[in-house]
Rosetta silent file (secondary structure, phi, psi, omega in degrees, C-alpha in Angstrom):
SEQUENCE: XXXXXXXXXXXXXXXXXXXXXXXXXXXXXXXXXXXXXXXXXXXXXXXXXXXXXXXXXXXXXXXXXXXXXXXXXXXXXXXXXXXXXXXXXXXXXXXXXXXXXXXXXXXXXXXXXXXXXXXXXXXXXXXXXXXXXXXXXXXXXXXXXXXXXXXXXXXXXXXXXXXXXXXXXXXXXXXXXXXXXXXXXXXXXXXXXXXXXXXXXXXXXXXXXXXXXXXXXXXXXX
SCORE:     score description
SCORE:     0.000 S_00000001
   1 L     0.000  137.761 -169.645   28.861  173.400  135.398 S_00000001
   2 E   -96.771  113.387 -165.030   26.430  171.582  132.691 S_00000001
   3 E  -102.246   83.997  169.174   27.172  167.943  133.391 S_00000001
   4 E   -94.645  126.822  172.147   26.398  166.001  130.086 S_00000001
   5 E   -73.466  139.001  166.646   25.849  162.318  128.706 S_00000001
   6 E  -132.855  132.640  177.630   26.486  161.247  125.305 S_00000001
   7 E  -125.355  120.566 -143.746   24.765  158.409  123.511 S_00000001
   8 L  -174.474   84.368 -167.500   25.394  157.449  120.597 S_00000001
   9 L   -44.466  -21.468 -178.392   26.275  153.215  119.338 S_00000001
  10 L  -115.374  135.283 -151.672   28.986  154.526  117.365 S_00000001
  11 H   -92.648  -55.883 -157.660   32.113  155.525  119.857 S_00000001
  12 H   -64.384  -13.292 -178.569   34.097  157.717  117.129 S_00000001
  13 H   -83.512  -40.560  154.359   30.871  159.485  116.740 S_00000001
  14 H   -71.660  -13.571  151.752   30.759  159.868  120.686 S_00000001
  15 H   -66.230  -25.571 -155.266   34.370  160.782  121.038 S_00000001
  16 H   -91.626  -28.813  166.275   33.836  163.359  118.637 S_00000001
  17 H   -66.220   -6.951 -179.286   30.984  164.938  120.428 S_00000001
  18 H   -96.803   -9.689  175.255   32.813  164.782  123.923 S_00000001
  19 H   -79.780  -29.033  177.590   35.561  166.791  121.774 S_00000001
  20 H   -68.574  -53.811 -159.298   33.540  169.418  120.793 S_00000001
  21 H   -84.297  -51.374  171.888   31.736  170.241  124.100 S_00000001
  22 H    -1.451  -74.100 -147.064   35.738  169.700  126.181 S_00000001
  23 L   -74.896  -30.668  154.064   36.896  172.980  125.368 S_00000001
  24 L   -43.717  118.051  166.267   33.942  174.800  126.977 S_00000001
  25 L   -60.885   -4.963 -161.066   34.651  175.975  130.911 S_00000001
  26 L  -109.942  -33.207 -157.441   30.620  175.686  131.782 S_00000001
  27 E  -112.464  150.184  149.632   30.071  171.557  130.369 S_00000001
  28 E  -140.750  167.324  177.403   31.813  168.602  131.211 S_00000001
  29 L  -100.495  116.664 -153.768   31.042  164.939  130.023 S_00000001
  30 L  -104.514   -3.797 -173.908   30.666  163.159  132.805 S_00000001
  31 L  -175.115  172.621 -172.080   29.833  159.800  130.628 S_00000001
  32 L  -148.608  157.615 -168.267   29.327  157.882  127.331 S_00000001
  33 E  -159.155  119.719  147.793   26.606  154.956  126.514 S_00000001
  34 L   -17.037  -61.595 -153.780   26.762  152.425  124.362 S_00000001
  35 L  -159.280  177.709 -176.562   22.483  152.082  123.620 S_00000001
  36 H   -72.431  -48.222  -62.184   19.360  153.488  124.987 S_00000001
  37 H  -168.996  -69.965 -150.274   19.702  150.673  128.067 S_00000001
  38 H   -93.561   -1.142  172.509   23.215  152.191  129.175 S_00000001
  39 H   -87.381  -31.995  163.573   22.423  155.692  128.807 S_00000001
  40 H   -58.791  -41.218 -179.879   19.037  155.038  131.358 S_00000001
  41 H   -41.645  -58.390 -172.397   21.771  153.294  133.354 S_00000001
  42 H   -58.819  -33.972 -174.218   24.079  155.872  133.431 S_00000001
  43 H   -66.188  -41.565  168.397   21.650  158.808  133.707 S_00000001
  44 H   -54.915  -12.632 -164.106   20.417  157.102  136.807 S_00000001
  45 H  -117.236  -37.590 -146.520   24.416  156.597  138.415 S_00000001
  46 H   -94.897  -12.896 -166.888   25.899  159.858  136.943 S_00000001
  47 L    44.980   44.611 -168.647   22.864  162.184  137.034 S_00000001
  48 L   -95.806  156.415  179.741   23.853  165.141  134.295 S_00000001
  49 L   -53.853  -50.060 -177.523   21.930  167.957  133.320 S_00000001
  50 E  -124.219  128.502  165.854   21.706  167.276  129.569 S_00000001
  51 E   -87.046   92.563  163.732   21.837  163.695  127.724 S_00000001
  52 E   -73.719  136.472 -157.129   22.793  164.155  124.114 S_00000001
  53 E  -139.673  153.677  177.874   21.409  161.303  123.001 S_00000001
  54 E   -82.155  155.546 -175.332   21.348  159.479  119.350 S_00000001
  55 L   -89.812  -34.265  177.699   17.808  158.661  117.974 S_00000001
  56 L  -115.810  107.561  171.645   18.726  155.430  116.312 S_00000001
  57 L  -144.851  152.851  179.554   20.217  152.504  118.688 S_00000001
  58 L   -78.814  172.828  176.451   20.402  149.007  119.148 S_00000001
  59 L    91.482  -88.132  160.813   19.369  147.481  122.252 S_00000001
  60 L  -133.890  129.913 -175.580   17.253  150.553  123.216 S_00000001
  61 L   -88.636 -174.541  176.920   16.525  153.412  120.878 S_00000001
  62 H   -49.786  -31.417 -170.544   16.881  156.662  121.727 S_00000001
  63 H   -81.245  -15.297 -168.605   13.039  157.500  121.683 S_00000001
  64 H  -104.581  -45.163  154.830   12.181  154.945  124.085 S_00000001
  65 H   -49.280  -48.145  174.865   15.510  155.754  126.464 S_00000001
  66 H   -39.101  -52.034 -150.861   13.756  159.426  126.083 S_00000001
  67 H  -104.461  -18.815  161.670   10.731  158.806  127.667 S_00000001
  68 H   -38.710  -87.114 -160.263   12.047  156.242  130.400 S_00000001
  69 H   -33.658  -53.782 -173.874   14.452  159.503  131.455 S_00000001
  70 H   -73.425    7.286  169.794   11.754  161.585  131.029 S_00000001
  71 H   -99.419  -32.027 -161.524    9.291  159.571  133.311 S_00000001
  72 H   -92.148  -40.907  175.800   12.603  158.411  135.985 S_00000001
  73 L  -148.036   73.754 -164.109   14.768  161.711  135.571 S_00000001
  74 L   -63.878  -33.093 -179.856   13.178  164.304  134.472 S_00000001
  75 L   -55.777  -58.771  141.863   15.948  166.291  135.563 S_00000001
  76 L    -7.231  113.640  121.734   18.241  164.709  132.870 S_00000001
  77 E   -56.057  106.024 -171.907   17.139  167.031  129.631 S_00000001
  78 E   -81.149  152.382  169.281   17.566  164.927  126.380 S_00000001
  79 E  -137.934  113.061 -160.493   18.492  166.624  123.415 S_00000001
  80 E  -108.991  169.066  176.080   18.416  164.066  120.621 S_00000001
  81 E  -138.629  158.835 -141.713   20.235  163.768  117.532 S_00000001
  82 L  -156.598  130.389  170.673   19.418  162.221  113.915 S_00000001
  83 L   -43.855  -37.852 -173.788   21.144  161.830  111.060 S_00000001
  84 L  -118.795  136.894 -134.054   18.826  163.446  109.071 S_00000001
  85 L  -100.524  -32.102  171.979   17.044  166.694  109.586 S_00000001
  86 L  -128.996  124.039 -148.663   13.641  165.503  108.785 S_00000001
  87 L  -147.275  128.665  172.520   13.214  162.249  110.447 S_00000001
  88 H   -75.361  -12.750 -163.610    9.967  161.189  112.017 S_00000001
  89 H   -80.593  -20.014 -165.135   11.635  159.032  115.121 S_00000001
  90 H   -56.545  -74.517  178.970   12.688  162.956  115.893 S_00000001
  91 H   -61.601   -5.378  164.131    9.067  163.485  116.503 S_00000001
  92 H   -87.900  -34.995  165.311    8.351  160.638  118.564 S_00000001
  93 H   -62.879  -24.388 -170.081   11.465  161.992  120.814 S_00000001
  94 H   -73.045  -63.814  172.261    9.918  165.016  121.052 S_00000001
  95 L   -69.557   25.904  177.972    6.800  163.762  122.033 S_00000001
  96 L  -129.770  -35.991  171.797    8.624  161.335  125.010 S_00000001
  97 L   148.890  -10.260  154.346   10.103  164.005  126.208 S_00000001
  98 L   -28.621  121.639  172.558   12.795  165.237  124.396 S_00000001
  99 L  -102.128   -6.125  164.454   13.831  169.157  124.795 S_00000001
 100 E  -158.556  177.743  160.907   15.532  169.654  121.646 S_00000001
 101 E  -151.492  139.330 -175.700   16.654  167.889  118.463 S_00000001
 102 L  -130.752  110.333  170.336   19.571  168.605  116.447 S_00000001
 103 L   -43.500  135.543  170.497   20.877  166.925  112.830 S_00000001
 104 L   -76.516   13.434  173.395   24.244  165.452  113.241 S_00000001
 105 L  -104.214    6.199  161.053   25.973  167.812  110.594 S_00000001
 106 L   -44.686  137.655  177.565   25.388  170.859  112.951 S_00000001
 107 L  -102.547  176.495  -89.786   28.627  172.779  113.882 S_00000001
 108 L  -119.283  -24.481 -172.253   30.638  172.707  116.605 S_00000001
 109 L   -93.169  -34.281 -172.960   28.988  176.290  117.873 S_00000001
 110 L   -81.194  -26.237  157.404   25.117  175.071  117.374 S_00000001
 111 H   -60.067  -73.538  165.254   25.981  172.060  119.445 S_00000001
 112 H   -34.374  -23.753 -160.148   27.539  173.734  122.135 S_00000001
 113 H  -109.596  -23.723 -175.697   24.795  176.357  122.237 S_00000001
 114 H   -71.805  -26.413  164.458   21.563  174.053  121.897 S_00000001
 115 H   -79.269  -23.347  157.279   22.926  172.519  125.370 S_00000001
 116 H   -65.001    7.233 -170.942   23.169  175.474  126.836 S_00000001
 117 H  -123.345  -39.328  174.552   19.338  175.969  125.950 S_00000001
 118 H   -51.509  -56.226 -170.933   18.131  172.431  126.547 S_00000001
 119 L   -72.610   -5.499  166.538   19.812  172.840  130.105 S_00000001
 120 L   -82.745   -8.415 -179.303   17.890  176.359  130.767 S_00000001
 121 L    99.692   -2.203  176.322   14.743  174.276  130.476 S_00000001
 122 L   -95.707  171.050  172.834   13.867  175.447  126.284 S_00000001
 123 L   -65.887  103.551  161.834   13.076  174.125  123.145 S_00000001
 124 E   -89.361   49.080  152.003   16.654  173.874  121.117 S_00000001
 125 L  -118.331  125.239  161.605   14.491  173.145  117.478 S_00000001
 126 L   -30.342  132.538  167.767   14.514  176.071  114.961 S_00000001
 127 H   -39.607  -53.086 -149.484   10.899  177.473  115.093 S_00000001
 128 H   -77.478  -58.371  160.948   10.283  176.614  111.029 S_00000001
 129 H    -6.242  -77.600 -163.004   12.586  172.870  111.210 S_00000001
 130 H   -45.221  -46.053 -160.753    9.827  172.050  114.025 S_00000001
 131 H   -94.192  -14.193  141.790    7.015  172.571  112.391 S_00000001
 132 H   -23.741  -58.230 -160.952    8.257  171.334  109.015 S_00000001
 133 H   -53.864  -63.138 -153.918    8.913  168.087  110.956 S_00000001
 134 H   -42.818  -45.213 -140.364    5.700  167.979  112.964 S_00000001
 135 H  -102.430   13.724  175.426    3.304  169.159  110.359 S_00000001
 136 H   -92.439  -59.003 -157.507    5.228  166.063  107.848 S_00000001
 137 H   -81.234  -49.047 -145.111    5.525  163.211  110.898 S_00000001
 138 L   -78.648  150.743 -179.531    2.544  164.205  113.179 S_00000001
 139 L  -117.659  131.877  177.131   -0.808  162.486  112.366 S_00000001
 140 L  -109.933 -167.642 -153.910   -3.910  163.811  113.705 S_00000001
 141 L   -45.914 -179.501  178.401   -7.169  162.082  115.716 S_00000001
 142 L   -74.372  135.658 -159.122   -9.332  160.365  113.102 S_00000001
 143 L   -94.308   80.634  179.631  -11.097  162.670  110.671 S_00000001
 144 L   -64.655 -160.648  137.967  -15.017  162.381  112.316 S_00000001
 145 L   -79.786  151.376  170.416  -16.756  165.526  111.669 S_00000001
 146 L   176.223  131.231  168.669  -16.051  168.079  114.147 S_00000001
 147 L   -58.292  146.764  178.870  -15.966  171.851  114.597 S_00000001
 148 L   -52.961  152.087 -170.278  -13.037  173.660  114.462 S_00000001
 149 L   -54.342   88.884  175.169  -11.185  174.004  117.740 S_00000001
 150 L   -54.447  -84.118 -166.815  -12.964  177.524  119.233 S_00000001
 151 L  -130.811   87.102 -179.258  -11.385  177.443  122.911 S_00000001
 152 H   -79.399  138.171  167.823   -9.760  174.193  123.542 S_00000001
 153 H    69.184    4.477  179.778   -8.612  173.635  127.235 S_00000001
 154 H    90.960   25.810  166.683  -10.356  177.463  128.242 S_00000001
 155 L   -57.514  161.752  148.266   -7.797  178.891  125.566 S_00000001
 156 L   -80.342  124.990  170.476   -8.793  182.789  125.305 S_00000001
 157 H   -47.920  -18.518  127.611   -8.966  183.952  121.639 S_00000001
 158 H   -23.861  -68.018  166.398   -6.376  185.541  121.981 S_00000001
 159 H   -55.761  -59.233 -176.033   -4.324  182.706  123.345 S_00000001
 160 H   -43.771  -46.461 -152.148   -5.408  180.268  120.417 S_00000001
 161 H   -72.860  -10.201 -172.520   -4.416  183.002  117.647 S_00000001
 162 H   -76.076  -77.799 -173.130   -1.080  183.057  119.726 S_00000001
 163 H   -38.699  -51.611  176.619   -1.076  178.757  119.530 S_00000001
 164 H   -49.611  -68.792  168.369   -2.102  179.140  115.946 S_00000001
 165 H   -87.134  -13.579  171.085    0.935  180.822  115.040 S_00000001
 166 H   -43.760  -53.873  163.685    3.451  179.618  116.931 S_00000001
 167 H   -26.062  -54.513 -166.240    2.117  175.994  114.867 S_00000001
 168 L   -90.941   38.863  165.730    2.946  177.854  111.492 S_00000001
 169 L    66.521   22.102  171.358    6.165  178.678  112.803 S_00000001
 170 L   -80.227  155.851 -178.961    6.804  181.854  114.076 S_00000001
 171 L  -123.780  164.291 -146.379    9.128  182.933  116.863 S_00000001
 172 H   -69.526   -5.761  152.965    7.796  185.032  119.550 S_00000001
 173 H   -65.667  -57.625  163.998    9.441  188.363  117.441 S_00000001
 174 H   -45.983  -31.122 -176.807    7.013  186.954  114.339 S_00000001
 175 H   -85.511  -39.837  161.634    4.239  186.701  116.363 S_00000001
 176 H   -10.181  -92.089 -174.968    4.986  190.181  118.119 S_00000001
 177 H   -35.571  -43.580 -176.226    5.180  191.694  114.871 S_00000001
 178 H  -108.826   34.453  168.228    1.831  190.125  113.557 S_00000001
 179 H  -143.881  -25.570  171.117   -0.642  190.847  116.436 S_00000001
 180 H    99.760   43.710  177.274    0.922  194.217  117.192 S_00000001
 181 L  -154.230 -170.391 -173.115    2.090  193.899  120.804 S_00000001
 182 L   -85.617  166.133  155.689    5.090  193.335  122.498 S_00000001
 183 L   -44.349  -47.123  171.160    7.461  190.536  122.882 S_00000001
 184 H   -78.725   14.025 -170.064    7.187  189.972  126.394 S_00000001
 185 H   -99.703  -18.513 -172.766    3.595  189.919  126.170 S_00000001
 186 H   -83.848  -48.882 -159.253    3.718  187.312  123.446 S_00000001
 187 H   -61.088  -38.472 -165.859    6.066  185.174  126.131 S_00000001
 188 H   -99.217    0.383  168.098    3.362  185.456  128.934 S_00000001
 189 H   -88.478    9.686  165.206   -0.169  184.179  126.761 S_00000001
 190 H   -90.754  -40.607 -161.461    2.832  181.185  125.513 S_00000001
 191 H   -92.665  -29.984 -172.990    3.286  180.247  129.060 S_00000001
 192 H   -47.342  -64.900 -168.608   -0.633  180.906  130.103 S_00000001
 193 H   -48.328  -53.269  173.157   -1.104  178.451  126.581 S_00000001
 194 H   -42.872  -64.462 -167.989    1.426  175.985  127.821 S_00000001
 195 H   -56.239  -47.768 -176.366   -0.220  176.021  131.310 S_00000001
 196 H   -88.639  -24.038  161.648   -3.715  175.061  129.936 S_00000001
 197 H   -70.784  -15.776 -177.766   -2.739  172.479  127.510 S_00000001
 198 L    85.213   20.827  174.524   -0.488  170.502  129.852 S_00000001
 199 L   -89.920 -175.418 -169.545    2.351  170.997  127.840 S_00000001
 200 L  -122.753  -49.760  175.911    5.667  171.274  128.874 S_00000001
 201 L  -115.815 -160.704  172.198    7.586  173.643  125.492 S_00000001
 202 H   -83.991  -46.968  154.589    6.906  174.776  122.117 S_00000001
 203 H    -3.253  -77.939  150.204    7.364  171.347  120.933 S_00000001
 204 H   -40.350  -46.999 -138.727    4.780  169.952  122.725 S_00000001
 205 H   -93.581  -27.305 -149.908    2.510  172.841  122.260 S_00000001
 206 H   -97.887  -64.751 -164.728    3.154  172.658  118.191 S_00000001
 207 H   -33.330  -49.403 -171.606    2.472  168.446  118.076 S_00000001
 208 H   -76.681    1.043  156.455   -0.896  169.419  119.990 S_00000001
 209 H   -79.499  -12.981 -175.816   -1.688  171.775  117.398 S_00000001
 210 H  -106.153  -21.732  167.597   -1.782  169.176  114.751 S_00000001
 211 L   -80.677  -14.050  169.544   -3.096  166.276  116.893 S_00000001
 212 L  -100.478   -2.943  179.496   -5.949  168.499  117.933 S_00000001
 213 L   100.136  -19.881 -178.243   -6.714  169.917  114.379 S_00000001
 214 L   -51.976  -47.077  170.479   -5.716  173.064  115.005 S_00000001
 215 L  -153.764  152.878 -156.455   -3.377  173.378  111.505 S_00000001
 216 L   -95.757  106.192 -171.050   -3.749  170.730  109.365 S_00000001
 217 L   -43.829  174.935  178.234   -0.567  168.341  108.718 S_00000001
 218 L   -73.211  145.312  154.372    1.138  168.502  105.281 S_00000001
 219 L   -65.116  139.259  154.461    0.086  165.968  102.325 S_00000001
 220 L   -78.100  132.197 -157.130    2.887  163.626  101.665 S_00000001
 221 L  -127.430  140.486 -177.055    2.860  163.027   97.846 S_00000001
 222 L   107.550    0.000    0.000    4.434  159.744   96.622 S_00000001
């Protein structure tokens, strides 16, 4: 059984997400919170596997409840949600600790199934969605001079050209396909890469490609 919290300041919008998830035999919602502040409470009293948790709250927001859980209860898995699909507080959840993010106009099947992925321990963000956000929101170090990243952390060149695309938004069949090897083979230089950066998903793994330089964020025009 998937035991899940929902947080969210507006209760018809947290009834309606405890309505959705009901009718599944695997989750139940074992609670509901107010703010960032009663969903740390709660996560701490009620202990569930996955927190869906809103990004924007009073009190405490969601990004800041995120990285509490994820320093206190790691166990918890947050999966936040945002009105809006490209949202920069998204990427600050991400980076706290956050295992997935999902727009709140998602249906009823993509909800249901991104908690079932967040609670396996993966990334529930579309490969391209992430790095759209990332490569909009993330800003990287200060632009000294500096050579490009050869073998950051002991990557193998291999491993980088792996890191590299995963950044531009491939999923580990695209990357297959465009190094010529197999799938699992793509899956075990992703966990070797994971392992030497200190990351924990492909989230993580994509923010440190653009905070390290790695692929270059997008210009914002306006």
């Amino acid at each position: 059984m998937i035991r899940v919290l929902i947080a969210d300041d507006q209760p018809l919008v947290r009834r309606g997400l405890a309505l959705i998830l009901a009718p599944d035999p695997d989750i139940e919602v074992v609670g509901e919170a107010a703010d960032g502040a009663e969903a740390v409470a709660l996560a701490r009293r009620l202990r569930p596997d996955v927190v869906v948790m809103d990004i924007r709250m009073p009190v405490l927001d969601g990004v800041a409840a995120t990285g509490q859980l994820a320093a206190a209860r790691p166990e918890s898995r947050v999966l936040a949600l945002s009105t809006f699909d490209m949202d920069e507080y998204v990427v600050a959840a991400l980076r706290a600790g956050a295992y997935g993010f999902l727009p709140k106009d998602v249906s009823p099947e993509e909800l249901t199934a991104a908690v079932r992925t967040v609670h396996a321990g993966e990334a529930a963000v579309a490969p391209r969605l992430l790095t759209r956000l990332i490569s909009t929101y993330v800003r990287s170090a200060p632009r000294a001079p500096r050579p490009a990243p050869a073998s950051p952390a002991g990557l193998t060149p291999r491993e980088l050209e792996i890191w590299r695309l995963l950044a531009g938004g491939l999923d580990n069949a695209a990357i297959a396909a465009e190094l010529d090897i197999s799938v699992s083979t793509v899956k075990n230089h992703i966990t070797a890469v994971f392992g030497k950066l200190g990351v924990r998903d492909r989230a993580q793994a994509v923010i440190a490609a653009y905070e390290t330089g790695l692929v270059e964020p997008e210009r914002r025009s306006g």
